[in-house]
Backbone of each chain as ProteinMPNN parsed JSONL, in Angstrom:
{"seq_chain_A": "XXXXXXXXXXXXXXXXXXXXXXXXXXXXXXXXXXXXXXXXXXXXXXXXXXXXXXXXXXXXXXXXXXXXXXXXXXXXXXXXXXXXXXXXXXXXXXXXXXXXXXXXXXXXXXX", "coords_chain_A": {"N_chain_A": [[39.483, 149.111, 125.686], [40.256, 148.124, 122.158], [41.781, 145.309, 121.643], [43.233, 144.701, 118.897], [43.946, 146.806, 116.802], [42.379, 149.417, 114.291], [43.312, 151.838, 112.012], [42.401, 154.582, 109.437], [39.227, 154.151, 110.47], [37.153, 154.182, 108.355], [37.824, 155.483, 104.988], [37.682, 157.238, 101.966], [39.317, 158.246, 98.721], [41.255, 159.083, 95.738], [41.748, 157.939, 93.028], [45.361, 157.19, 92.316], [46.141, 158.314, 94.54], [48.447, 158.232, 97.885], [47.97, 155.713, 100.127], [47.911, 155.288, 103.408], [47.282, 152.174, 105.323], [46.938, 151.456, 109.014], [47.62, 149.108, 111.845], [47.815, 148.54, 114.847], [48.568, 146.976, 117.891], [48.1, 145.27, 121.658], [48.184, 143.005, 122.051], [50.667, 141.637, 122.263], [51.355, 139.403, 120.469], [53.318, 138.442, 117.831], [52.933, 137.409, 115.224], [51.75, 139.108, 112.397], [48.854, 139.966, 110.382], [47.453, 141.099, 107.098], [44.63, 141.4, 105.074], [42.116, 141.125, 102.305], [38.983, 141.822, 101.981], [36.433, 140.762, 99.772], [33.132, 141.259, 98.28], [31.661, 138.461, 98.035], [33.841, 137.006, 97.287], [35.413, 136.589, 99.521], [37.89, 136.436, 102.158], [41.139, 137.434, 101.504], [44.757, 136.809, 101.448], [47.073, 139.541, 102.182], [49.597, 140.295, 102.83], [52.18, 138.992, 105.534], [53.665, 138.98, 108.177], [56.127, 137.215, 110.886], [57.457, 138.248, 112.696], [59.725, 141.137, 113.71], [61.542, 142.153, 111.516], [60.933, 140.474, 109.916], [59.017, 139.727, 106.535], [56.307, 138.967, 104.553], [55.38, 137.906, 101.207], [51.795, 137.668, 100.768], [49.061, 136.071, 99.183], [48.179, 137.866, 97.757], [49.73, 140.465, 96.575], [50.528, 142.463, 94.829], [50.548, 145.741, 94.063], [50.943, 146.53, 96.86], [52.349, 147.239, 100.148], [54.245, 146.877, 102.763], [54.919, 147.664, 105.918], [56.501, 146.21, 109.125], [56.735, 148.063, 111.789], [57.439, 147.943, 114.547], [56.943, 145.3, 117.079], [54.3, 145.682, 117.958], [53.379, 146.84, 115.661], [51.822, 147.331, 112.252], [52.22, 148.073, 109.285], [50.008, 148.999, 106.251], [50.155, 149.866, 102.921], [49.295, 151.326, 100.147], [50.907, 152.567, 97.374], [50.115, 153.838, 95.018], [46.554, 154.653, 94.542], [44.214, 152.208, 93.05], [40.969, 152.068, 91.788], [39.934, 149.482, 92.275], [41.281, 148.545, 94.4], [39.149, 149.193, 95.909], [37.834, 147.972, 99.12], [37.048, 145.912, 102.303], [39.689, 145.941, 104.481], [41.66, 144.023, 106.818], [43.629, 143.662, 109.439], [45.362, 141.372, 111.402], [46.244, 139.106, 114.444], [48.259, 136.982, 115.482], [49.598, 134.791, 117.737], [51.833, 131.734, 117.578], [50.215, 128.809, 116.572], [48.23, 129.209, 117.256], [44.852, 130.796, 117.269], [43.668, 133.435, 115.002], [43.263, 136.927, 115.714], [40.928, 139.943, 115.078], [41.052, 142.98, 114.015], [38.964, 145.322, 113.883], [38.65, 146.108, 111.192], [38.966, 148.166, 108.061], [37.45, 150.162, 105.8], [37.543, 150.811, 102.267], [37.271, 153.028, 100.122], [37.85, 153.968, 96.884], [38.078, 156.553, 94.086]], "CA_chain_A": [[40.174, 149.367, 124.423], [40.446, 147.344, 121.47], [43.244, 144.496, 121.398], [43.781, 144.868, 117.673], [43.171, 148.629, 116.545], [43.277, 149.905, 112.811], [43.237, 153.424, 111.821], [41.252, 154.439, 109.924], [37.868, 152.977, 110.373], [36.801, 154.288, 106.606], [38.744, 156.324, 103.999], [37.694, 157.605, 100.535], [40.071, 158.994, 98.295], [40.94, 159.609, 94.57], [42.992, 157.022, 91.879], [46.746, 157.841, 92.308], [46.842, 158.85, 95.969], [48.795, 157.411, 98.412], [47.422, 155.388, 101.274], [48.333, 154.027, 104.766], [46.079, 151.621, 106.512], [47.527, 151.587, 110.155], [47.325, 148.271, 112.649], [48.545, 148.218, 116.371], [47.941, 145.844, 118.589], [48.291, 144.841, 122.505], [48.162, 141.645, 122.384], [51.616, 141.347, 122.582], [51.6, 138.742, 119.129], [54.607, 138.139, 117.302], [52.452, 137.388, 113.944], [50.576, 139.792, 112.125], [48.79, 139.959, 108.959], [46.438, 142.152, 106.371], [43.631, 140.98, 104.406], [41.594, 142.126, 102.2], [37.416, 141.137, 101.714], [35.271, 141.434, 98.983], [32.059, 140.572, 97.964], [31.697, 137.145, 96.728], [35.537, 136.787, 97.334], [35.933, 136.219, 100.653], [39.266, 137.06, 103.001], [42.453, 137.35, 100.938], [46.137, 137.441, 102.338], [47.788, 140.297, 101.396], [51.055, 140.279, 103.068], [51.985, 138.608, 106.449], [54.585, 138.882, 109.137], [55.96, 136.756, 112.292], [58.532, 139.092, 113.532], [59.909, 142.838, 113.437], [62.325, 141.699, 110.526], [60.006, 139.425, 108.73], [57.71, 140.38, 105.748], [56.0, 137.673, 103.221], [54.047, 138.233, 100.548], [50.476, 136.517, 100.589], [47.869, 135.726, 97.785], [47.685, 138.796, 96.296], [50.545, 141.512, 97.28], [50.742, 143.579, 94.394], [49.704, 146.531, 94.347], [50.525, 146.987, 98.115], [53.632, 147.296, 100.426], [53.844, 146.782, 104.285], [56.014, 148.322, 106.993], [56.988, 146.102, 110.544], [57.886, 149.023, 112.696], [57.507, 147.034, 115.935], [55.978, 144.426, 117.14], [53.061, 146.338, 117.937], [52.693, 147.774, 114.645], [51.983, 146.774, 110.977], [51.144, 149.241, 108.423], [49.77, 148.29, 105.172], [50.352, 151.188, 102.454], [48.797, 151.538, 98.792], [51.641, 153.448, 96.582], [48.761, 154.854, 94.222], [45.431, 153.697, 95.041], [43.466, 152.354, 92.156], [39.481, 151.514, 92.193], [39.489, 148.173, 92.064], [41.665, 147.723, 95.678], [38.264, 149.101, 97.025], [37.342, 146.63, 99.827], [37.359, 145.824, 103.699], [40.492, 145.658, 104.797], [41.763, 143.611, 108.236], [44.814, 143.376, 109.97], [44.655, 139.767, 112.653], [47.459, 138.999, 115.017], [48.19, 135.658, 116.796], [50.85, 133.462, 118.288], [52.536, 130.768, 116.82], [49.232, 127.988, 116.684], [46.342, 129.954, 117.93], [43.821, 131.701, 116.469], [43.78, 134.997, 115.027], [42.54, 137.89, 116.463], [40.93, 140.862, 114.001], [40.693, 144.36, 113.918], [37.158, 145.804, 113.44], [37.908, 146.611, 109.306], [39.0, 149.981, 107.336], [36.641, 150.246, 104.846], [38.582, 152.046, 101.855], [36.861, 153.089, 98.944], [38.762, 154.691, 95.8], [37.034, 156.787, 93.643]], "C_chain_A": [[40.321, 148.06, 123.643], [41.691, 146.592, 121.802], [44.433, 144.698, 119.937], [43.148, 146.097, 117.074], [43.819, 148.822, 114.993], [42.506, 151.124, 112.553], [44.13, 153.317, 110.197], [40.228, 153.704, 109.846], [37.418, 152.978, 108.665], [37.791, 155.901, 106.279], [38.015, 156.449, 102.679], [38.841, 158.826, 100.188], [40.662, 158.871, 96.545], [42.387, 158.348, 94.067], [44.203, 158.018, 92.194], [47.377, 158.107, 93.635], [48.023, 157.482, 96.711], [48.235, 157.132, 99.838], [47.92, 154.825, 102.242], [47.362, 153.473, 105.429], [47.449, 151.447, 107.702], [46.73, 150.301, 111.245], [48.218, 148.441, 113.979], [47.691, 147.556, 117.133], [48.894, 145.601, 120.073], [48.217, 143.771, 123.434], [49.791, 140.16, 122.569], [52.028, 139.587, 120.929], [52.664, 139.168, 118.764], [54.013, 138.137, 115.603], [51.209, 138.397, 113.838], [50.154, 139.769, 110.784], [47.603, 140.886, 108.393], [45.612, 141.283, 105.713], [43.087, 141.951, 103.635], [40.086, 141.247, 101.609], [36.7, 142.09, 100.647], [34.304, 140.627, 98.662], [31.803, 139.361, 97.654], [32.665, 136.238, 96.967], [35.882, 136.226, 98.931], [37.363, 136.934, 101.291], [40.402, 136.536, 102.083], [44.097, 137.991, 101.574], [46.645, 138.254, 101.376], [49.255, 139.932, 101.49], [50.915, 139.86, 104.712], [53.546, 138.416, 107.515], [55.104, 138.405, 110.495], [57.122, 137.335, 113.048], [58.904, 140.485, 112.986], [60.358, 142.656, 111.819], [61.883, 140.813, 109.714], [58.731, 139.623, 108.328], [57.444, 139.417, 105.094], [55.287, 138.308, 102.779], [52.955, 137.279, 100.942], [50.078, 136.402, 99.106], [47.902, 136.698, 97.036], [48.701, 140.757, 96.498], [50.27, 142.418, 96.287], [50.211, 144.723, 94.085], [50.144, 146.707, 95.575], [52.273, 146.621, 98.509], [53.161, 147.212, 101.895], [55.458, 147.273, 104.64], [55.655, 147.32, 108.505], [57.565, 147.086, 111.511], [57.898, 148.608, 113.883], [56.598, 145.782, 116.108], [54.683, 144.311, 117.227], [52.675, 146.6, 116.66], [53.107, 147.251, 113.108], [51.372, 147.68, 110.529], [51.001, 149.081, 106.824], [49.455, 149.703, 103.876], [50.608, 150.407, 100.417], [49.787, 152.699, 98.06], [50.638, 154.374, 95.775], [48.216, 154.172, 93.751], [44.697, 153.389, 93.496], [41.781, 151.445, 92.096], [39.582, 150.261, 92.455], [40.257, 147.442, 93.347], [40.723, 149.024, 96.741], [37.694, 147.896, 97.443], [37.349, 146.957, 101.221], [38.397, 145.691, 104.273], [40.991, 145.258, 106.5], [42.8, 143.364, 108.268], [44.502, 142.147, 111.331], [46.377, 139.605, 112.98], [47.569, 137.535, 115.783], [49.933, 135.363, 117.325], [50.614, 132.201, 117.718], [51.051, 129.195, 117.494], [48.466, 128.332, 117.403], [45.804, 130.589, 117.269], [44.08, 132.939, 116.019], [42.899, 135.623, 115.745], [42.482, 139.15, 115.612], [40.696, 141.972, 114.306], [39.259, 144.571, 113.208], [37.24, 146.052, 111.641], [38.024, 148.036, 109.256], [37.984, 149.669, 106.001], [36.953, 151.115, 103.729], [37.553, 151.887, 100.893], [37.397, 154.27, 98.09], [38.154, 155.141, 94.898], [37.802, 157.002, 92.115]], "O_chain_A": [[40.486, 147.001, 124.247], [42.648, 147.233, 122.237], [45.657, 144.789, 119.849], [41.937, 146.259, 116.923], [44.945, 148.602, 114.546], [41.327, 151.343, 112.83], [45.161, 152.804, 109.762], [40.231, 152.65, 109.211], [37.376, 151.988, 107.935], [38.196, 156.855, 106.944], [37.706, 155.319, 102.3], [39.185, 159.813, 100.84], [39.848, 158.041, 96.14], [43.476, 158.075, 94.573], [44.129, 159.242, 92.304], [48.576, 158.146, 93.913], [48.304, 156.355, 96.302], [48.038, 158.043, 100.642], [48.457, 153.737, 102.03], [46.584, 154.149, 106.103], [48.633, 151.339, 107.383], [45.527, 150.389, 111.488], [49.443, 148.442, 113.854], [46.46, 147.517, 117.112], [50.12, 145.665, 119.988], [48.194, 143.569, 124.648], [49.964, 138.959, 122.775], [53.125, 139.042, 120.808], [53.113, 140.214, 119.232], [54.621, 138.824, 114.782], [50.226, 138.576, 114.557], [51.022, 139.558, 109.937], [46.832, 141.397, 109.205], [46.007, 140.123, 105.833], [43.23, 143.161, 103.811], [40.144, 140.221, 100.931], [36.468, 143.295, 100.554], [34.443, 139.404, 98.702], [31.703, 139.333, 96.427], [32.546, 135.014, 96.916], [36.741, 135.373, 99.154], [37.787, 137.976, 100.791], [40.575, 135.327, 101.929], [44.44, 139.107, 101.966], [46.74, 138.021, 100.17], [49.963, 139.442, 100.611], [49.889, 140.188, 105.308], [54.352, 137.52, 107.264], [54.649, 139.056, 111.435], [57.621, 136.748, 114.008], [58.431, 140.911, 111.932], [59.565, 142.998, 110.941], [62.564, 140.413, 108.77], [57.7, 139.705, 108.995], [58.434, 138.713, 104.891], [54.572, 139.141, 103.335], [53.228, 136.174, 101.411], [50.764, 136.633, 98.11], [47.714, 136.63, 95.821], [48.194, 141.879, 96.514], [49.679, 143.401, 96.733], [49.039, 144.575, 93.74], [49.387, 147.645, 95.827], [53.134, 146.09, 97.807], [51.999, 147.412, 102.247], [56.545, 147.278, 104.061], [54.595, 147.603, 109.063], [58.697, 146.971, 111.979], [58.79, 149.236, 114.453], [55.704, 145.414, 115.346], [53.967, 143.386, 116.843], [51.455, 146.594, 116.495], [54.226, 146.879, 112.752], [50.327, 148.172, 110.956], [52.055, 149.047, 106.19], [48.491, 150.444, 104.068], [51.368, 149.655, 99.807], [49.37, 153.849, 98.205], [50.497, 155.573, 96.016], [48.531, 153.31, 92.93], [44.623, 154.364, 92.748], [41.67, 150.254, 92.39], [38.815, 150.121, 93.408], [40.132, 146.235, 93.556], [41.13, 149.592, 97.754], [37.212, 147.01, 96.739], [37.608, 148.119, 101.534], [38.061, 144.878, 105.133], [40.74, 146.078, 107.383], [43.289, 142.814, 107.282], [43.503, 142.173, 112.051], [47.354, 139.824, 112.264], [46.787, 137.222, 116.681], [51.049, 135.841, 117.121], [49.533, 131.686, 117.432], [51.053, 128.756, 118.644], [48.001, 127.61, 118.285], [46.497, 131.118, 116.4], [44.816, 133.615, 116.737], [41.939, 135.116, 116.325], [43.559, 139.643, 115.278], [39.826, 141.992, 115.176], [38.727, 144.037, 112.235], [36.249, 146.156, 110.918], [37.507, 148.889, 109.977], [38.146, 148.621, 105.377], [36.712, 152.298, 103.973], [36.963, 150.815, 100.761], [37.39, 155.418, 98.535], [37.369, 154.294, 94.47], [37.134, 157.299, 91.125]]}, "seq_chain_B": "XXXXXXXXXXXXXXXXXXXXXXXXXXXXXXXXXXXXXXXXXXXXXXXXXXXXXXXXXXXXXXXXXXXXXXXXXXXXXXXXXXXXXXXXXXXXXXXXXXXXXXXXXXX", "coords_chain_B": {"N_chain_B": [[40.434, 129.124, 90.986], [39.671, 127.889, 93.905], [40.404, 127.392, 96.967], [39.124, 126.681, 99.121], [35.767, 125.542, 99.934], [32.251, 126.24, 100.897], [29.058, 125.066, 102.133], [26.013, 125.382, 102.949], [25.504, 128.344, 100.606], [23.877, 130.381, 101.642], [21.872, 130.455, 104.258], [18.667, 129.749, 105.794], [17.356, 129.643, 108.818], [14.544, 128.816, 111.395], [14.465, 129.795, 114.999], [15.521, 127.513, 116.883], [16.47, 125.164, 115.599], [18.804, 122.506, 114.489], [21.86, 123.261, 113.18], [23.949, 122.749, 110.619], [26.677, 123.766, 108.735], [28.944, 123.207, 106.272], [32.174, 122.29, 105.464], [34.831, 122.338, 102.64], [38.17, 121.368, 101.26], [41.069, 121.917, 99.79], [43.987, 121.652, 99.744], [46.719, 120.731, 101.508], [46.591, 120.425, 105.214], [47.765, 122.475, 107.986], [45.943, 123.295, 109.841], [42.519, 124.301, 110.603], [40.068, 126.61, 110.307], [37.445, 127.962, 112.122], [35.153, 131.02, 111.793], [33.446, 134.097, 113.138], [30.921, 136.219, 111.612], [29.71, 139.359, 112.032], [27.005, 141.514, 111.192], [27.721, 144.355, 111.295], [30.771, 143.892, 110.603], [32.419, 143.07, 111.968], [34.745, 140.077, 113.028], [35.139, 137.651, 114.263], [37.074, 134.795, 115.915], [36.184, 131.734, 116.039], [36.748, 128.688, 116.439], [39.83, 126.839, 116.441], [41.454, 123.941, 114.687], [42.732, 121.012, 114.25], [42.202, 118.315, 114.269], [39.893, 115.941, 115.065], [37.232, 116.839, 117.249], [35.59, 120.118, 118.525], [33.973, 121.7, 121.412], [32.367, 124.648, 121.901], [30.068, 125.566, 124.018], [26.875, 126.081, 122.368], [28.028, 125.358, 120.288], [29.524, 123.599, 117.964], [32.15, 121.996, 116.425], [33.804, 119.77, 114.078], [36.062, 117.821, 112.225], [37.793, 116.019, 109.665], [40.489, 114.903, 108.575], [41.392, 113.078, 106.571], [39.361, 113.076, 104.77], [39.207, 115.949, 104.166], [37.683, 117.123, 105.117], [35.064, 119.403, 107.051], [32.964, 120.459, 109.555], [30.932, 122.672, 110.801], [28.422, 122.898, 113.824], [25.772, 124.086, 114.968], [23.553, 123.758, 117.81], [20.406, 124.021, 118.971], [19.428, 126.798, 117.494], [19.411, 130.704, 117.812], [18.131, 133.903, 117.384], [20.305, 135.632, 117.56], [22.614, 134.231, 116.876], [22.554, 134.548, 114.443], [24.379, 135.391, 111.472], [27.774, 135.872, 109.349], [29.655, 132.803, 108.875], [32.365, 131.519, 107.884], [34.502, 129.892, 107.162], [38.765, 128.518, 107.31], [41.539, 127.723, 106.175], [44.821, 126.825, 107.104], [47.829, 126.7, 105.053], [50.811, 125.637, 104.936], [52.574, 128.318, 105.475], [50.457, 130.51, 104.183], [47.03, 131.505, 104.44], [43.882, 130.551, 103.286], [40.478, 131.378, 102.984], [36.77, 130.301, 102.743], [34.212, 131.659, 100.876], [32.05, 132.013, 102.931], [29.071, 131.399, 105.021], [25.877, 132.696, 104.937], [24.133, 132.943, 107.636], [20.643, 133.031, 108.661], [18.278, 133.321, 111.303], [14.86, 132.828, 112.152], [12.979, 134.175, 114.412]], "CA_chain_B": [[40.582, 127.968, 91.604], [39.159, 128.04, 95.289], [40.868, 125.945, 97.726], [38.245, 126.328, 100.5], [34.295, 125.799, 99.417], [31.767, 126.202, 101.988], [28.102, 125.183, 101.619], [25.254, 126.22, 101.762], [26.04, 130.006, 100.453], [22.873, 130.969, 102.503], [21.021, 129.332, 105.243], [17.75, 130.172, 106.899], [16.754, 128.424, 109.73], [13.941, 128.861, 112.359], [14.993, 129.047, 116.171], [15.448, 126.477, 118.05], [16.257, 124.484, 114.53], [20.013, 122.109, 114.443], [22.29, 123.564, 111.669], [25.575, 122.132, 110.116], [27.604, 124.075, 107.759], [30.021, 122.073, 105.701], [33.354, 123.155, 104.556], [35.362, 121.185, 101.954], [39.556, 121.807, 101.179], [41.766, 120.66, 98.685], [45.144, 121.488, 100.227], [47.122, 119.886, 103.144], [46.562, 122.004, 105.917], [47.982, 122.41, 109.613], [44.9, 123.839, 111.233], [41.403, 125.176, 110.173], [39.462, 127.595, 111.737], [35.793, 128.748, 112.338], [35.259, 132.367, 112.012], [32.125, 134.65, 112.839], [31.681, 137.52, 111.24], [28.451, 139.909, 112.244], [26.704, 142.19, 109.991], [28.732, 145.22, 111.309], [31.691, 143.487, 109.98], [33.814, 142.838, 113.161], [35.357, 139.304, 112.726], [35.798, 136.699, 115.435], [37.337, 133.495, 116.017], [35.235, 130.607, 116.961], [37.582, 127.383, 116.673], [40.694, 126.292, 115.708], [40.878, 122.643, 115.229], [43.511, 119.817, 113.15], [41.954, 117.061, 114.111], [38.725, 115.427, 116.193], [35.904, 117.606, 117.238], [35.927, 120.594, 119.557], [32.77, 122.225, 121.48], [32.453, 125.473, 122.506], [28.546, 125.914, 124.481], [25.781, 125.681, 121.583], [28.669, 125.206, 118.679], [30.748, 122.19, 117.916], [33.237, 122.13, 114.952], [34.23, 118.497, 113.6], [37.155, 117.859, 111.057], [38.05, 115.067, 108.83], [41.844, 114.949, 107.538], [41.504, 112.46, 105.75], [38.43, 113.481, 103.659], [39.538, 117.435, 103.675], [36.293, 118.325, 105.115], [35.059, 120.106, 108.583], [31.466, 120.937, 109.549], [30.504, 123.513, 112.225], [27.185, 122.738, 113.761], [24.761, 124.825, 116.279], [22.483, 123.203, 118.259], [18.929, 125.158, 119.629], [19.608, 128.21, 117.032], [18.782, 131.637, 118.396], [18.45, 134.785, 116.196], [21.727, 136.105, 117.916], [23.228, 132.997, 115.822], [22.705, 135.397, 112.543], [25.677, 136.154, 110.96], [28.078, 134.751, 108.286], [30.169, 131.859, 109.252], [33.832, 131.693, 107.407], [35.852, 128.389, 106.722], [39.402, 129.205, 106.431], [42.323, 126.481, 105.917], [46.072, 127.049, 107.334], [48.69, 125.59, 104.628], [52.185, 126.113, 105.026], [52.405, 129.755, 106.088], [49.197, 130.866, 103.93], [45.25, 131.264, 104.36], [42.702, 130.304, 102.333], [39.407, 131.156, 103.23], [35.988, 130.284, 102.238], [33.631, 132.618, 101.005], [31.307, 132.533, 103.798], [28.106, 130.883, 104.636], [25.319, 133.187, 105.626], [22.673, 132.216, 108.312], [19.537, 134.028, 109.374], [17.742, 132.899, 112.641], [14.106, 133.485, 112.52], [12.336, 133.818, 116.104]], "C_chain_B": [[40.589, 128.295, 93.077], [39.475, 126.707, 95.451], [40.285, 125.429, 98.735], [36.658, 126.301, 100.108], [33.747, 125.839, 100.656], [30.344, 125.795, 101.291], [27.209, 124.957, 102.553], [25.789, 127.695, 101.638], [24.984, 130.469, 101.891], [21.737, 129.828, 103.259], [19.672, 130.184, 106.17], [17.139, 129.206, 108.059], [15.512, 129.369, 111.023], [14.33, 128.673, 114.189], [14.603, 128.088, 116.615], [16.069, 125.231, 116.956], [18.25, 124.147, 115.312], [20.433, 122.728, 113.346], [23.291, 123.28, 111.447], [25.878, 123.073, 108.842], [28.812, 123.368, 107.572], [31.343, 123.058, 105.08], [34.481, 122.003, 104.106], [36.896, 122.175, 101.7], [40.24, 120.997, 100.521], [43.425, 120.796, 98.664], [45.682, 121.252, 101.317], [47.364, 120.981, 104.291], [47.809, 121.625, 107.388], [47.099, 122.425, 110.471], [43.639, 124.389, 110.151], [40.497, 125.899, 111.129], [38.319, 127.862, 111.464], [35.539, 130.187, 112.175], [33.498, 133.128, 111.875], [31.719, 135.922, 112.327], [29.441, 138.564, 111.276], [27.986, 141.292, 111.033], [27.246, 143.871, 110.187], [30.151, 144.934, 111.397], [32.707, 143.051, 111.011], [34.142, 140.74, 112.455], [35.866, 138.34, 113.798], [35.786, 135.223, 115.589], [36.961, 132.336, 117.157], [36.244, 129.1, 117.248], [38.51, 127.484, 115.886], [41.272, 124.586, 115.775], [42.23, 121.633, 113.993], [43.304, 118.737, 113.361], [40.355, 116.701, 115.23], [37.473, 116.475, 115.986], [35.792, 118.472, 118.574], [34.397, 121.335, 120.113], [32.936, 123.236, 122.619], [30.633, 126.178, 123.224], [27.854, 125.236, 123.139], [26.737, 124.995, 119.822], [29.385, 124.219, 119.078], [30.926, 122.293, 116.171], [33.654, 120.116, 115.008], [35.331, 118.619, 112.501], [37.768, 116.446, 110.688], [39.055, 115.038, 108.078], [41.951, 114.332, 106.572], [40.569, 112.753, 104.476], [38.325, 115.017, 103.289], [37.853, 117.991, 104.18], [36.196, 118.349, 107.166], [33.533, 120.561, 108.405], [31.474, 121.553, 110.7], [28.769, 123.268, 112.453], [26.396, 124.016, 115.277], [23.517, 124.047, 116.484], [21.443, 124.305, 118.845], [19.161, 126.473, 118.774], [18.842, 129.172, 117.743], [19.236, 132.681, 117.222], [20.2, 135.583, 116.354], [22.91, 135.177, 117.32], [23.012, 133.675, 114.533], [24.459, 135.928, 112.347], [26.721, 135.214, 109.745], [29.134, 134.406, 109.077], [31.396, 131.761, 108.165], [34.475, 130.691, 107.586], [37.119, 128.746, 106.213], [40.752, 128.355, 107.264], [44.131, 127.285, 106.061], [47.103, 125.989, 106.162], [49.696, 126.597, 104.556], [52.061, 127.405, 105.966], [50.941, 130.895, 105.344], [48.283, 130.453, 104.752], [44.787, 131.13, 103.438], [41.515, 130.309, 103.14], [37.887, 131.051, 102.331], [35.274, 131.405, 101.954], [32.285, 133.275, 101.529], [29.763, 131.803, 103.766], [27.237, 132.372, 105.483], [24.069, 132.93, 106.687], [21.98, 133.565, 109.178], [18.927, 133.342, 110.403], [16.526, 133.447, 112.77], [13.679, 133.11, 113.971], [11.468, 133.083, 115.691]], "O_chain_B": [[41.523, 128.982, 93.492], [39.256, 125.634, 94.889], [40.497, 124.344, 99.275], [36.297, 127.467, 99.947], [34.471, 125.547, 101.608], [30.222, 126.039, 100.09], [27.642, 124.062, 103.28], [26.469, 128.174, 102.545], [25.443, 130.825, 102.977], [21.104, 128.838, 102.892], [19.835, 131.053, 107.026], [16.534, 128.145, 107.913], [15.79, 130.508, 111.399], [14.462, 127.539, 114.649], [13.424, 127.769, 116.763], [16.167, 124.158, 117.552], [18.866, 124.86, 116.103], [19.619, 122.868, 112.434], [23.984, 123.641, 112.398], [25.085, 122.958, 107.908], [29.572, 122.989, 108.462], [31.375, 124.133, 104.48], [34.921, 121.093, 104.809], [36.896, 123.394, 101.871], [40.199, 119.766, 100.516], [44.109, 120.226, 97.814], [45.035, 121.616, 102.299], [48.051, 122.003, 104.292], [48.48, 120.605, 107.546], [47.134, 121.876, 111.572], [43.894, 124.826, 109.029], [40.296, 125.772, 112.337], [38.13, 128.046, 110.261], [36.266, 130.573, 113.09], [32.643, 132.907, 111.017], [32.397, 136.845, 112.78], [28.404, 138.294, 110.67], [28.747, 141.81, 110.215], [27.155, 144.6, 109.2], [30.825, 145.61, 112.175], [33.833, 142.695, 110.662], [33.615, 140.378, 111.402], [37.055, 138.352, 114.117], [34.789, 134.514, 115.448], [37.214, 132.107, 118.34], [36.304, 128.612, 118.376], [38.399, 128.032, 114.79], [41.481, 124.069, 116.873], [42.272, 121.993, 112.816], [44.02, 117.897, 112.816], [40.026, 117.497, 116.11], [36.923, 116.817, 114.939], [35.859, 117.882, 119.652], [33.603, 121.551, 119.198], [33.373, 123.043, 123.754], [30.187, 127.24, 122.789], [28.144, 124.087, 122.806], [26.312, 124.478, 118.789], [29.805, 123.962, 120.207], [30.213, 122.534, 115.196], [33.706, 119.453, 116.044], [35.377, 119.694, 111.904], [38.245, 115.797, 111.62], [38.842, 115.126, 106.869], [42.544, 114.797, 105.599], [40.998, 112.669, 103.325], [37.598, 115.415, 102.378], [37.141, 118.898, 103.749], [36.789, 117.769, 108.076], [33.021, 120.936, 107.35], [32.019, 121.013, 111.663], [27.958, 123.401, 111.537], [26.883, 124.459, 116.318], [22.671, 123.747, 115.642], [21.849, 125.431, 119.133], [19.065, 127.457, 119.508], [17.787, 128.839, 118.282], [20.169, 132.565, 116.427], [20.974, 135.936, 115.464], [24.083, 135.548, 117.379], [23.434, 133.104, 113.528], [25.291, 136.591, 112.965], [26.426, 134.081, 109.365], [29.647, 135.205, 109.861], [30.848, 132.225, 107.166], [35.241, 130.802, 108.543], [37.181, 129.202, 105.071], [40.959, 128.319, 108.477], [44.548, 128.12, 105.259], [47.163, 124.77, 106.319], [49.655, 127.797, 104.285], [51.493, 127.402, 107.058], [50.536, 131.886, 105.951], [48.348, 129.519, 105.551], [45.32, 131.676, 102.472], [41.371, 129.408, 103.966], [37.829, 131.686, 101.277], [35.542, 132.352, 102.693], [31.641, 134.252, 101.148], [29.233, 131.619, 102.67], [27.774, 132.994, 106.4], [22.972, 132.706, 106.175], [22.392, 134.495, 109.872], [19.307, 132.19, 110.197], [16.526, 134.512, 113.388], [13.937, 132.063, 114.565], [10.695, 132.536, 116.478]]}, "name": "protein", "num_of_chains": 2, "seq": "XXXXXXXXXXXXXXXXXXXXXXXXXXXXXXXXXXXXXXXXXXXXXXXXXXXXXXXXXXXXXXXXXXXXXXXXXXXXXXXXXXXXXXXXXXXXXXXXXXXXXXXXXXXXXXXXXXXXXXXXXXXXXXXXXXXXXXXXXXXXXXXXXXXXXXXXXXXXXXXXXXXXXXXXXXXXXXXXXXXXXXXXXXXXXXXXXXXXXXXXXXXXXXXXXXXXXXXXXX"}
């Protein structure tokens, strides 16, 4: 089994909806964070967290909202989706000065 | 305004060939990292490094604080060495990453 798991793998769905990308992880990490990749663009922080009770924004939050419901679990949720936050999206988990560790990528596209 | 450059965008090399990718940064970091990323998109971390030069088998990462720059190199390339390569700079509690070098590996 994966270490860092995000559900789902790909999504399409229509301007306005609402979306949850879903990260859990058994890697027992304390920090977790979202991204999001596009073409050209490279990996952008969305939003980033090092405990149950602690949310930050990143580089480019708006547009987007996150939920800590455990330590295991970060869930990264589009109020109403609009084309242009189609991309790759990754959730990565570490401990305090080590590397991240990434989830395989939801692949969302908004139509 | 990009805080992490990487260069070359695209790299072809022949196996068995040396290759250095360069990555330049223009904010004070803590840590920078290596990242590999394969053409079914998974994402994995090759080095993390704030100072000296670290070597993991055919790869070695270098880093330069003072001059804001870091080079990842592969020695003997093999085509299983395809994939894009990712420069991406720890400051404060942000990332910044580059936007990726790509390298092909012919046999």
């Amino acid at each position: 089994d994966a270490d860092v798991t995000q559900t789902p793998r790909n999504r399409i769905t229509k301007t306005g909806k609402r979306i949850m990308l879903e990260c859990s992880q058994t890697k027992g990490h304390d920090r977790m964070y979202w991204y999001r990749q596009d073409p050209g663009l490279g990996l952008r922080l969305i939003y980033y967290s090092f405990d149950v009770k602690d949310i930050n924004k990143g580089e480019i939050s708006d547009g987007y909202s996150v939920s800590r419901q455990a330590q295991a679990k970060f869930s990264l949720s589009l109020e109403s989706a609009i084309p242009n936050q189609t991309a790759l999206y990754f959730c990565a988990t570490s401990k305090n000065n080590q590397p991240q560790h990434f989830g395989d990528g939801t692949r969302l596209s908004i139509l | 305004k990009n805080e992490v450059e990487q260069s070359p965008q695209n790299l072809t090399a022949q196996e068995g060939e040396f290759i250095t990718i360069n990555c330049s940064y223009s904010v004070g970091i803590s840590a920078l990292h290596w990242l590999q990323q394969h053409p079914g998109g998974g994402i994995v971390s090759l080095f993390m490094l704030s100072s000296g030069k670290k070597k993991h088998g055919r790869l070695i990462a270098t880093i330069n604080i003072q001059e804001k720059h870091s080079s990842l190199h592969i020695t003997a390339s093999h085509p299983r060495d395809s994939a894009v390569y990712i420069c991406a700079v720890e400051a404060g509690n942000q990332f910044y990453f580059g936007t990726g070098t790509s390298l092909t590996v012919i046999p």
